[in-house]
C-alpha positions as CSV (number, residue, x, y, z in Angstrom):
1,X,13.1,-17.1,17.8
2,X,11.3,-14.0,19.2
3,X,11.1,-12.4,15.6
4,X,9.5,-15.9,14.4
5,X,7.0,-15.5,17.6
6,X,6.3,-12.2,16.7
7,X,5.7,-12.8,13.0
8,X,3.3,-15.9,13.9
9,X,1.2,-14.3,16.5
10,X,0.6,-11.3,14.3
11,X,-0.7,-13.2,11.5
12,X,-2.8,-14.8,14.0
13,X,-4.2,-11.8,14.9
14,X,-5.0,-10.8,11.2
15,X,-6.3,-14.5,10.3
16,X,-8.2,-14.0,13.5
17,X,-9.6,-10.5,12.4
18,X,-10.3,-12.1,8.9
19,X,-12.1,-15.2,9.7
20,X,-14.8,-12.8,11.8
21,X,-15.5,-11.0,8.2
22,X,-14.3,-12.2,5.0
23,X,-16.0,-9.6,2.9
24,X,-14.0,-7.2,4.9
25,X,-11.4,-5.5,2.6
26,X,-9.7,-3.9,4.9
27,X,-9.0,-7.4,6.5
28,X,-8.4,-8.5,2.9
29,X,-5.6,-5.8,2.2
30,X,-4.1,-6.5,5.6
31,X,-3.3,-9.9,5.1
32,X,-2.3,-9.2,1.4
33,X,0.5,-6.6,3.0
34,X,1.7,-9.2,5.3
35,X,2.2,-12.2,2.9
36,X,3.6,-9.8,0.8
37,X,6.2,-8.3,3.2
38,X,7.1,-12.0,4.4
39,X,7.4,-12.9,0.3
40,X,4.8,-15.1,-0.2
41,X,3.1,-13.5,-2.9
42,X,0.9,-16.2,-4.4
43,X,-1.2,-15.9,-1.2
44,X,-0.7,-11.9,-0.9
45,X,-1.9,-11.5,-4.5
46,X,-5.2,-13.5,-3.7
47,X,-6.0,-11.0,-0.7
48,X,-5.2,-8.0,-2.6
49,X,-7.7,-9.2,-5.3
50,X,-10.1,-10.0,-3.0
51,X,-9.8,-6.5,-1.3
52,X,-10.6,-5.1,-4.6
53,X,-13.4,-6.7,-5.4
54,X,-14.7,-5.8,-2.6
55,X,-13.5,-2.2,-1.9
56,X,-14.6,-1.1,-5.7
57,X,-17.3,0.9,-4.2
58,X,-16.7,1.2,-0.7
59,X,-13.3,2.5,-1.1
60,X,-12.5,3.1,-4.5
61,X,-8.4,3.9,-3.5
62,X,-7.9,1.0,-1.5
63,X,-9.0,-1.1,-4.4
64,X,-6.6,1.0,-6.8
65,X,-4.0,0.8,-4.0
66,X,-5.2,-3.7,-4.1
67,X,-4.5,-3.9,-7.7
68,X,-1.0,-1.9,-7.5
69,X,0.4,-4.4,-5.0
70,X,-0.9,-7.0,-6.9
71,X,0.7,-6.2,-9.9
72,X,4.0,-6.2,-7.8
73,X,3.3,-9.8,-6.7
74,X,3.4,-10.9,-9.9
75,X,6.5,-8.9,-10.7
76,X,8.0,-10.4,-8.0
77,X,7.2,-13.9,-9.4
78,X,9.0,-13.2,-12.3
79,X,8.3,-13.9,-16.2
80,X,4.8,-12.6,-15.2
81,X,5.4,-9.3,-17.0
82,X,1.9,-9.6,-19.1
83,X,0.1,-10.4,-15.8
84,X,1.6,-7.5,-14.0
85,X,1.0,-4.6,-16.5
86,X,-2.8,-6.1,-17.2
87,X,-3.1,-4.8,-13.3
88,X,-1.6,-2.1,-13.6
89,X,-3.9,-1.2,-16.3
90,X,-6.9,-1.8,-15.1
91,X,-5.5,0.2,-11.7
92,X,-5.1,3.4,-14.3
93,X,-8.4,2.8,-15.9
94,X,-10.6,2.7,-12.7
95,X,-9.2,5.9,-11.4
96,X,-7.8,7.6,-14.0
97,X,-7.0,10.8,-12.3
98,X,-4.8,9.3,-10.2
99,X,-0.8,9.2,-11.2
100,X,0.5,6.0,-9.6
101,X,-0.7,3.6,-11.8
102,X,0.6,5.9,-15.1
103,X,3.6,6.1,-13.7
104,X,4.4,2.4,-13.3
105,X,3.4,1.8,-16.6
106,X,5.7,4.5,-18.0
107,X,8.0,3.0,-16.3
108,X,7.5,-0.4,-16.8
109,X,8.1,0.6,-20.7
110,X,11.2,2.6,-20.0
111,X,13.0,-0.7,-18.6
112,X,11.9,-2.6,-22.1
113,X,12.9,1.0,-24.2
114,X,9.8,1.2,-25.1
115,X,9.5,5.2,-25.7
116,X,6.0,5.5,-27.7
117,X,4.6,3.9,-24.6
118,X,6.5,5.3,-22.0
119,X,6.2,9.0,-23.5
120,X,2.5,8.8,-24.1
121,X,1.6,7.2,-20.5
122,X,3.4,10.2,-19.3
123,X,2.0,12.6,-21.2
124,X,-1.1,11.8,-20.7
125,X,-0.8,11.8,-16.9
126,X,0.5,15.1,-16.8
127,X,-2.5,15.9,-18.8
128,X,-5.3,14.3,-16.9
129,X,-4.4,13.4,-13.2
130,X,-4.5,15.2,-9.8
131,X,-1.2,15.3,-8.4
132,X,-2.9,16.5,-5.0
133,X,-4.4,13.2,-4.6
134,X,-4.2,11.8,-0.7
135,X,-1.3,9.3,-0.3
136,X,-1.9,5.7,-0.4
137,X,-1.1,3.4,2.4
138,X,2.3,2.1,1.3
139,X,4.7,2.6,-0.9
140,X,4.2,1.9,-4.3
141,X,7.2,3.6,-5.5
142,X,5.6,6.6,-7.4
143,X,7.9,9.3,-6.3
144,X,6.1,12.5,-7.4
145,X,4.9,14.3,-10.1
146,X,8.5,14.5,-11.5
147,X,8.8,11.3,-11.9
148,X,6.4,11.5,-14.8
149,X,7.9,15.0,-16.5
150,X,11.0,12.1,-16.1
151,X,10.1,9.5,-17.6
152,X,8.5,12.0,-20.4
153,X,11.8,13.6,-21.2
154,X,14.2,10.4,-21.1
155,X,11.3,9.2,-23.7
156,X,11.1,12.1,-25.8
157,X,15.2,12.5,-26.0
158,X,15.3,8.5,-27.6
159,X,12.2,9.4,-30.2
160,X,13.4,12.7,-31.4
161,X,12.2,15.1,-28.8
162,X,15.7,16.7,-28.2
163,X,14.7,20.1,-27.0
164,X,11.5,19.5,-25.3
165,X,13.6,16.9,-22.8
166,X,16.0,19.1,-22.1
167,X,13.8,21.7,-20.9
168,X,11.4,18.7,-18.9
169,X,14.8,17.8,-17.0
170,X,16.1,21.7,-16.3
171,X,12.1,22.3,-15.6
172,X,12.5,19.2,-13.0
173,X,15.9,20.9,-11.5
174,X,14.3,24.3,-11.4
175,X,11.0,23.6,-9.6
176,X,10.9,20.7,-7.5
177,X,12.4,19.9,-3.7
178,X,14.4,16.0,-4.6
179,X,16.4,13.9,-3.2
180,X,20.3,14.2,-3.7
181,X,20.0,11.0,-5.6
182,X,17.4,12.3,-7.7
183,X,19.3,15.7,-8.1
184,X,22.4,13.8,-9.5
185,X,20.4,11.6,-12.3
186,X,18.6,14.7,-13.5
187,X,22.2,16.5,-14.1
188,X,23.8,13.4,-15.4
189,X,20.7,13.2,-17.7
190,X,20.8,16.4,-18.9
191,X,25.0,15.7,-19.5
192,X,24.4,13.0,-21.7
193,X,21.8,15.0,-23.7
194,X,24.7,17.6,-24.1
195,X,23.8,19.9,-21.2
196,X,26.3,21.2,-18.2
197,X,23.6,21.9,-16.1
198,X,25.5,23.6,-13.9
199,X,26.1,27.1,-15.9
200,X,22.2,27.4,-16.4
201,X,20.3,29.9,-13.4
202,X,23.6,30.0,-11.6
């Protein structure tokens, strides 16, 4: 019962917030976070589209950030896969030197094995974006830069790039500070591309 309280009277404080400025998007993205935490994206993905119309200028990230949360409302919705990536895409092409966005699409591909796609989103990421870019606000599951040399190399193994994905994975296990998790998928990656990772730099 207190959880329910506490849930109401905070989206009364953000309804409240809103109603004094609708053109805020700041209040926008607020309540686009909250539906979307308490799973009701239909309304979240309204707010989040709202907040980046509105931020495109004043706040060109929090717009990108908007149209990244959207696209995971509508993946949450299910068989919305079309409407999903079309955000994602139009998230990569208004800042383009940011990595988010490319990465959920590379990703996004990997899932449907589609490695033409998922190799040359990657690629040209690693190309084009600054990977020193200031955090956004939440978590939109973009993990790091070696999340794109990942998805680049489990790409490039299943359309012919043997070597080249090797080395992306041993480059990944060389150079960057990950998770255990992440440590175990790159050496059981590299195994099934015929590679004991552990006699290499030891």
């Amino acid at each position: 019962e207190k959880s329910v309280k506490k849930e109401k009277s905070e989206l009364e404080n953000l309804l409240f917030n809103y109603s004094l400025d609708t053109e805020n998007p700041e209040n926008n993205f607020a309540l686009g976070v909250w539906y979307e935490t308490n799973g009701h994206t239909a309304p979240a993905l309204s707010y989040f589209l709202r907040c980046a119309e509105r931020a495109y200028e004043s706040n060109p990230d929090l717009a990108y950030e908007s149209l990244i949360r959207g696209s995971y409302c509508y993946d949450k919705q299910g068989t919305r896969d079309g409407s999903a990536r079309s955000l994602l895409w139009q998230a990569q092409m208004f800042l383009p030197n940011r990595p988010e966005a490319y990465y959920l699409l590379a990703r996004f591909a990997r899932v449907r094995e589609w490695w033409q796609d998922t190799y040359s989103t990657s690629d040209l990421a690693l190309r084009h974006c600054n990977f020193d870019s200031p955090p956004l606000r939440t978590n939109v599951q973009y993990p790091g830069k070696h999340g794109l040399l990942f998805e680049k190399s489990i790409s490039g193994w299943w359309w012919g790039k043997v070597d080249e994905a090797r080395s992306l994975l041993i480059d990944i296990l060389n150079n960057y500070q990950l998770p255990e998790k992440d440590v175990n998928l790159m050496i059981e990656s590299l195994k099934n591309m015929g590679v004991q990772y552990e006699n290499l730099n030891s």
